[in-house]
N, C-alpha and C positions, 0 to 999 in steps of 0.2 A: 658356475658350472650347473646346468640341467641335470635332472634325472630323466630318467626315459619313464613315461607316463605306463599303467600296465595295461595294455589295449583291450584284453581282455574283461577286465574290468568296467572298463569305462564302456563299451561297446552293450555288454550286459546290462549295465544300467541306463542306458539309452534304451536299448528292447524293453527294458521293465518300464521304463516309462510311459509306454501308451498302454499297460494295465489297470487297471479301473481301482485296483485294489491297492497297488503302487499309490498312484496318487491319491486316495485315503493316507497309505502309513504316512506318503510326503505332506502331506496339509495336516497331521498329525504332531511332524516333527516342526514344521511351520507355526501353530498355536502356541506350541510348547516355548518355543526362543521366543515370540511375542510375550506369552506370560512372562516369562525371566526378566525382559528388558522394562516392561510393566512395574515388576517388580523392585526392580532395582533403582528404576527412577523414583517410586514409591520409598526407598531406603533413601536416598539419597535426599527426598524431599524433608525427612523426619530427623536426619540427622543435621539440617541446616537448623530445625527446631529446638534439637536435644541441649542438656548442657543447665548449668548454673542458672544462667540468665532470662530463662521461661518464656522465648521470643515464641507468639503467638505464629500462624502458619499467614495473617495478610500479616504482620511485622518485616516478616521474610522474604513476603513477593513484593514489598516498600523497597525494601534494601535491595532486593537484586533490579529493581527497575529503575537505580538510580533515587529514590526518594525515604521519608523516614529521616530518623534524627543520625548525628553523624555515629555517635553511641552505636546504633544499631547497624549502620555500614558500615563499619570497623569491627564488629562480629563477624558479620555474616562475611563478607569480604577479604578478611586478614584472618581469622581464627578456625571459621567451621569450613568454609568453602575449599581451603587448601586442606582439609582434612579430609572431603568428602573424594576430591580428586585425587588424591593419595591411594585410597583406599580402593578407588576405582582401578587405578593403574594397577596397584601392587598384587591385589586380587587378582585380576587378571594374567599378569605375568606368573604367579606361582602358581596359579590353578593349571596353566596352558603346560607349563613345566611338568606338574603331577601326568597330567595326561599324556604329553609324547614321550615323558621317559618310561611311563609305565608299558606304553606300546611296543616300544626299539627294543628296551632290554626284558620284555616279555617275563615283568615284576609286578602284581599287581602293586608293592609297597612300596617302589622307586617315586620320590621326590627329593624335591633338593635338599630337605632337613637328614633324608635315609642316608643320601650319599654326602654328606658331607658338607654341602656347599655352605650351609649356615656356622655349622663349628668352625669351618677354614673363616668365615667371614668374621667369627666372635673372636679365632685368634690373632686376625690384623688388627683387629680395634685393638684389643689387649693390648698389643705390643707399641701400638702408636700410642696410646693412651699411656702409657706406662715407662717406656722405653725410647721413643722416640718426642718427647717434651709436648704431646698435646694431652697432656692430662689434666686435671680438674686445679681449680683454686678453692680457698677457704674463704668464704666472705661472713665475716663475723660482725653481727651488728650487736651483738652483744655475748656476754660470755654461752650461752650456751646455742645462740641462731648460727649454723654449717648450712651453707648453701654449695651442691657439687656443679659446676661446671667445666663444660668439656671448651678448651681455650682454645684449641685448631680443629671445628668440626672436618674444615676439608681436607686434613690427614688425615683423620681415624675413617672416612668415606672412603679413601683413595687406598688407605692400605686395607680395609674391610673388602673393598673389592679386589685387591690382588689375592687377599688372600681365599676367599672362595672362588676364586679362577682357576687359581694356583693348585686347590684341591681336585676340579675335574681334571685338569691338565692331568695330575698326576695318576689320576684314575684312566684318563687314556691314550696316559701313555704304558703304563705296565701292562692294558687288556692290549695296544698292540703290539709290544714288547713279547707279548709268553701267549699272545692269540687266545687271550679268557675269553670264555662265552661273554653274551651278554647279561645272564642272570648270575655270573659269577662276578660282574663288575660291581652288583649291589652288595655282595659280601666283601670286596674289597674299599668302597665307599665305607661299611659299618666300619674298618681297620682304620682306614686316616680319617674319619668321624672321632673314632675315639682317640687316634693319636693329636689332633687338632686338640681336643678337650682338653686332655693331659698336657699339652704344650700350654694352653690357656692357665692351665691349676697352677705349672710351675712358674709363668710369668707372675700369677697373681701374688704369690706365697714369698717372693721376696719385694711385691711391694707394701705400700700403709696401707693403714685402713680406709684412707680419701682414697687411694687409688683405686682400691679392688669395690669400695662402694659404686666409683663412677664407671668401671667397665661392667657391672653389676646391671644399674641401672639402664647403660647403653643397651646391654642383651634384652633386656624388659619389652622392647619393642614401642615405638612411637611415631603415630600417624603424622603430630603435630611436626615431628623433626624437619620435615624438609619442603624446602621454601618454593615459589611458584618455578625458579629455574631448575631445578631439580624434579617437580612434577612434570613440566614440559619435556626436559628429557628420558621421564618415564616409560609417560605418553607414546613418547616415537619410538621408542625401542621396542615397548610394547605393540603396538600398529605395525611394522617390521614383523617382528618375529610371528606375529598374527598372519600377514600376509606370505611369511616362510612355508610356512606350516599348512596353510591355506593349500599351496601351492601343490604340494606332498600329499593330500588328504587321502587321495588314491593309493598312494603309496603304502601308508599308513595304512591303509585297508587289507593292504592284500598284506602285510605284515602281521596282521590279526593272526593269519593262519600259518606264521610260523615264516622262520627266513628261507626253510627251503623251498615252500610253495610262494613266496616273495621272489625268491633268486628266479624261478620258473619264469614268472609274468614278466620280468624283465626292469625289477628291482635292484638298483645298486645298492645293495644291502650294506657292504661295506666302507661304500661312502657316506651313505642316509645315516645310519648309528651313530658317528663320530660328529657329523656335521649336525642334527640335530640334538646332540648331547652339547654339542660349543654351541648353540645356540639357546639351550634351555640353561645352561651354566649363565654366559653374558646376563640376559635378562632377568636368572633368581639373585645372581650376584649383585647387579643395581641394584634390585628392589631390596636385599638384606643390606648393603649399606647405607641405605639413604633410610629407612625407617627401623631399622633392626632385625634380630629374631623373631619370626610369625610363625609357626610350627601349625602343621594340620591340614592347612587352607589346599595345599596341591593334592594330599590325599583324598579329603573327604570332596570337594569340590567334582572331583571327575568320577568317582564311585556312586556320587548319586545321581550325575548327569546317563552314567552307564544305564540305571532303571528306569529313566525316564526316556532316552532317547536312543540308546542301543547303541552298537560301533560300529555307528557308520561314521565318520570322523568330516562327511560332510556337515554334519551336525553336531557332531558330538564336539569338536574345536570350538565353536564361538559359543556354544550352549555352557559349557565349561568354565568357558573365558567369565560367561554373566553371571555360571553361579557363584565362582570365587569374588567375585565385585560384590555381589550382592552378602554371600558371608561377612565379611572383611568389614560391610557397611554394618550389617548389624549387629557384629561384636563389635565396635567402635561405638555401636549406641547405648549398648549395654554399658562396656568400660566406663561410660558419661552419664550415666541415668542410676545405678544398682543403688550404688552411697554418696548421691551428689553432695558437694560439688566435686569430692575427690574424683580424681580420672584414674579408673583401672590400668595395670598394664597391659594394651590390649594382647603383646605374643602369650601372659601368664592364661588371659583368658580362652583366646585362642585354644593353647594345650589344654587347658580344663574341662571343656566343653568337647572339642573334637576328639580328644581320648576316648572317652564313654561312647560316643556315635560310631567311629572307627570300629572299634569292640563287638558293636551291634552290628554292622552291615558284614561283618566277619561273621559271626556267629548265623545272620541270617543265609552269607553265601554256601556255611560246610550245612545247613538242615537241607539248602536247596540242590546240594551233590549230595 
């Protein structure tokens, strides 16, 4: 199903086109996604470097060119490489998330961790892990070595994602139920947020201490978790929902100024919310089962594309897209570099870091109202 493009719009931004000054801010917003993508390649190059093993930066372009010892192509190949395109996918899908729900339900604090999507995701692992026999073993190699292992990753994946499905579903299906606005959907997300949590507390509380450790360290979040077939279908759902979204940008624009001056230009308001809410649910929900809890990246990723690039959502969608890639790459480098060779958790860093920033781009938006 199309939406009807707002012609208004579009027709405007064609007439702005042959202004001299238009095309400044346009080669403005052009430099700007150049640097990101710059950058992010840049991140991606340092984090094939990072790590225990101190592969020198020609070590690296051996290994990716087929040459170097097999040591070194079994790193770069098997270890970091599936870490880098992890990061790239996941970044991307939960920064793109941050931003169109922040647009639709007209939040600036809507992402997928606000509404839910992540606690619904941490209480299908829980239950799988716990309840439904993929939970951890004890591997003792001696009296006091406990190694946790999760023994059916592809269930605790498969119910990780019903269950932050399960949680947008549920949110809309009560906003068309009782006809909530769209910024009353984010204080219904904080309700089954916290009822999700509280279902996780009481799953945990009647199992051992192996179990609640290994749904523990599942939520921790883990680039490493998931294998090249699981990156590929990151990838395409990510590329998908990119080109969804793409599609809309117009849309999206003339949303800026509220759904009744959207409904005017000839916005399907009421289809566009619900359809672009199931669409930012599907792709946060892969990305939090296949690597875990990552907290921050949807918010802080599109709030700082907003000062750089503005909301025009021609730009501001894949500007978004790069800067959550590029976040995601350089907490990943940190997680691997701070107290090597231990590897951080990157979602604990994640919230560590993007708290403090949140707080400040908060504080700088009410000195600038």
């Amino acid at each position: 199903m199309e939406f009807p493009v707002p012609r208004d719009l579009s027709e405007d931004a064609k007439a702005a086109g042959q202004d001299p000054s238009y095309r400044r801010y346009v080669r403005r917003k052009w430099l700007i996604l150049l640097g990101l993508a710059a950058l992010t390649l840049a991140l991606g190059a340092a984090s094939l470097m990072a790590g225990s093993s101190n592969l020198s930066f020609w070590q690296v372009l051996e290994a990716l060119t087929g040459g170097g010892t097999a040591q070194t192509r079994a790193i770069v190949w098997n270890v970091r490489m599936p870490r880098v395109c992890a990061a790239l996918a996941v970044g991307a899908m939960l920064a793109m998330c941050g931003c169109i729900m922040q647009n639709v339900l007209r939040n600036p604090l809507a992402s997928a961790s606000t509404l839910g999507v992540s606690q619904g995701a941490s209480f299908g692992a829980a239950v799988s892990i716990i309840c439904m026999g993929a939970g951890s073993q004890v591997n003792a190699g001696g009296s006091s070595s406990i190694s946790l292992i999760i023994t059916d990753p592809g269930l605790v994946t498969v119910c990780a994602f019903l269950g932050g499905m399960g949680t947008t579903i549920l949110i809309l299906f009560l906003s068309r139920l009782k006809g909530v606005t769209p910024s009353a959907m984010v204080l219904a997300g904080v309700a089954v947020s916290s009822m999700f949590s509280g279902g996780t507390t009481l799953v945990q509380y009647f199992a051992d201490d192996v179990m609640v450790a290994t749904v523990v360290y599942w939520t921790f979040g883990n680039l490493g978790r998931a294998g090249w077939g699981e990156i590929g279908l990151m990838a395409s759902l990510s590329g998908l929902a990119f080109f969804f979204f793409w599609c809309h940008r117009w849309n999206y624009n003339a949303m800026e100024s509220g759904a009744y001056t959207a409904k005017s230009l000839g916005v399907w308001v009421e289809v566009l919310v619900p359809a672009s809410m199931a669409v930012c649910a599907l792709i946060s929900s892969v990305a939090v089962a296949f690597v875990g809890c990552i907290n921050f990246i949807g918010l802080i990723a599109s709030h700082i594309m907003r000062r750089l690039v503005g909301n025009d959502f021609c730009f501001l969608i894949p500007a978004t897209a790069l800067c959550g890639a590029a976040l995601l790459l350089a907490s990943d480098i940190a997680c691997r570099v701070v107290i090597s060779p231990v590897v951080l958790p990157i979602g604990a860093l994640t919230s560590f870091l993007g708290a403090p920033l949140f707080l400040y781009l908060i504080m700088r938006r009410g000195k600038a109202g």
